[in-house]
N, C-alpha and C positions, 0 to 999 in steps of 0.2 A: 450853485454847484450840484445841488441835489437834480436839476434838469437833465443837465451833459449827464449826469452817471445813468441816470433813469433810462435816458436814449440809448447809454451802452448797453446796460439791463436786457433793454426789449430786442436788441440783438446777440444776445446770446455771450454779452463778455461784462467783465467784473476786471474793478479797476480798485484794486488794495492804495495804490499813491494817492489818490485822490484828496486824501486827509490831508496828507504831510504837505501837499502842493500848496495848500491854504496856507500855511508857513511858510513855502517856499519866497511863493508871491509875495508875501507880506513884506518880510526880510527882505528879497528883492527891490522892493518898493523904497524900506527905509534906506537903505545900505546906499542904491543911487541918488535917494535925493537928498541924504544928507551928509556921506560922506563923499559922493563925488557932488555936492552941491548943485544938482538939479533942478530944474521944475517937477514938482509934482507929477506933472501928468508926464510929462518926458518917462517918469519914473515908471506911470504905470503904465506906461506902452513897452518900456523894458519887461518889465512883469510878464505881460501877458506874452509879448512875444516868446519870452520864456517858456511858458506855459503852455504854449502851444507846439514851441520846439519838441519838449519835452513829451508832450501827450502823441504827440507823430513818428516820435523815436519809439515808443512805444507799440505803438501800433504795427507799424514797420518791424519791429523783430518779432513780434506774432505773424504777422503772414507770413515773414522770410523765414523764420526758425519752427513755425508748426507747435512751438510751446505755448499751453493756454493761457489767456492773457491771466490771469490769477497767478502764476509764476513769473512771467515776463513784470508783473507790476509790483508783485512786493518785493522782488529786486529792486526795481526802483526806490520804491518805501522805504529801504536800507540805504539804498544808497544818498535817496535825498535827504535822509536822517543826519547822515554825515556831514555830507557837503555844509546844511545847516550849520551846525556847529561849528564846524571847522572852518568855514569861510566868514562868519559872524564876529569868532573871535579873530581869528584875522584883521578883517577892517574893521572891526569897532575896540577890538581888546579888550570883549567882554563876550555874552554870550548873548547880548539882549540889544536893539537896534531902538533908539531913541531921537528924540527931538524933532521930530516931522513935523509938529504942531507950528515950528516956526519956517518953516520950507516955501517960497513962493509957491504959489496954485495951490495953497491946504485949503483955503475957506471955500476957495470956489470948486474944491473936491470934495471938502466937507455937505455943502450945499445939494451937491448933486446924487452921492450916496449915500449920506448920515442925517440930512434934515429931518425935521420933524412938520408933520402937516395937520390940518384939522377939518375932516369932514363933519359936520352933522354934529359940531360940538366935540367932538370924539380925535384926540389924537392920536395920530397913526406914523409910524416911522418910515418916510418916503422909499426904503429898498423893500417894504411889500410891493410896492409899483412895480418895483425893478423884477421881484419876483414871478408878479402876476404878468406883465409882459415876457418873459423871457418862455414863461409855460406857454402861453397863448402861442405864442411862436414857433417853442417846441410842437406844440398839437398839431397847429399849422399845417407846420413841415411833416409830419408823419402821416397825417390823414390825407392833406392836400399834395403833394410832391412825388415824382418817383422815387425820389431817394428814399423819403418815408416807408414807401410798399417796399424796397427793397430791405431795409431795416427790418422793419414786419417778418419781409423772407424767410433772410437769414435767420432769427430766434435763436443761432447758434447751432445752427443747422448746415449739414452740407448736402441733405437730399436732395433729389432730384427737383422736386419741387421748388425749392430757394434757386437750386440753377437755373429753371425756364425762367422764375420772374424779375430776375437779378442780377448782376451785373457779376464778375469771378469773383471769389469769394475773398481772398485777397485784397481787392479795390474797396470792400464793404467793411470788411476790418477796418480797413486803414480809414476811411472817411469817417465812422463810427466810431 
């Protein structure tokens, strides 16, 4: 999480939701795969499609509405504070989503983002992997990419200068 936000950072927007969506997806996660009886990963392809529903709706009412994304998101932050709750107790008739431990696809989910590994003697929890690729990735795409110089541009900038090297500013948002 700490990558995406950093990337909005370096173009000039701040994203208050960001916390709450960490709950969102969780709950998300539990809610499909145990109370509508999922697989696992079914679940967290729900999640994430969510999540990216979500972070484009966002996006989307900053270009279209001209409110800085720091408004447009703790909107959000409210809102998805609610939905949490309210939808939680909803389908579970509690406040708190349980039992995924025995949900098809948990070991092989577990395996892949909660293992533990051991270099050089030294054990190490397999989502630094996940971490150090995902930055690597991030850098990548900033240094190496147009889209990156365009990010760079913007900084949250709408001068001239962001306009020669950059796509409207709108389109940057929204990809951002």
């Amino acid at each position: 999480m700490a990558v995406a936000v950093a990337l909005l950072m370096i173009g000039g927007h701040f994203d208050l939701s960001a916390g709450v969506m960490t709950g969102t997806t969780a709950l998300t996660v539990g809610i499909v795969a145990v109370e509508f009886r999922q697989n696992l990963w079914v679940a967290i392809g729900v999640a994430l499609a969510l999540a990216l529903g979500i972070g484009f709706l966002n996006g989307w009412l900053v270009t279209r509405t001209g409110l800085p994304s720091f408004i447009i998101t703790l909107g959000t932050f409210l809102m998805l504070q609610g939905l949490n709750l309210g939808l939680t107790k909803f389908f579970t008739g509690t406040v708190t989503a349980g039992g995924i431990a025995s949900v098809p696809g948990y070991a092989a989910a577990e395996w892949v983002f909660a293992s533990r590994m051991s270099i050089a003697g030294t054990e190490f929890r397999v989502a630094i992997l996940w971490w150090v690729l995902f930055t690597a990735l991030a850098t990548w795409v900033l240094l190496r990419t147009p889209f990156g110089n365009w990010v760079f541009a913007t900084g949250g900038t709408t001068s001239r200068r962001a306009t020669w090297a950059s796509p409207p500013a709108g389109r940057r948002s929204l990809c951002s």
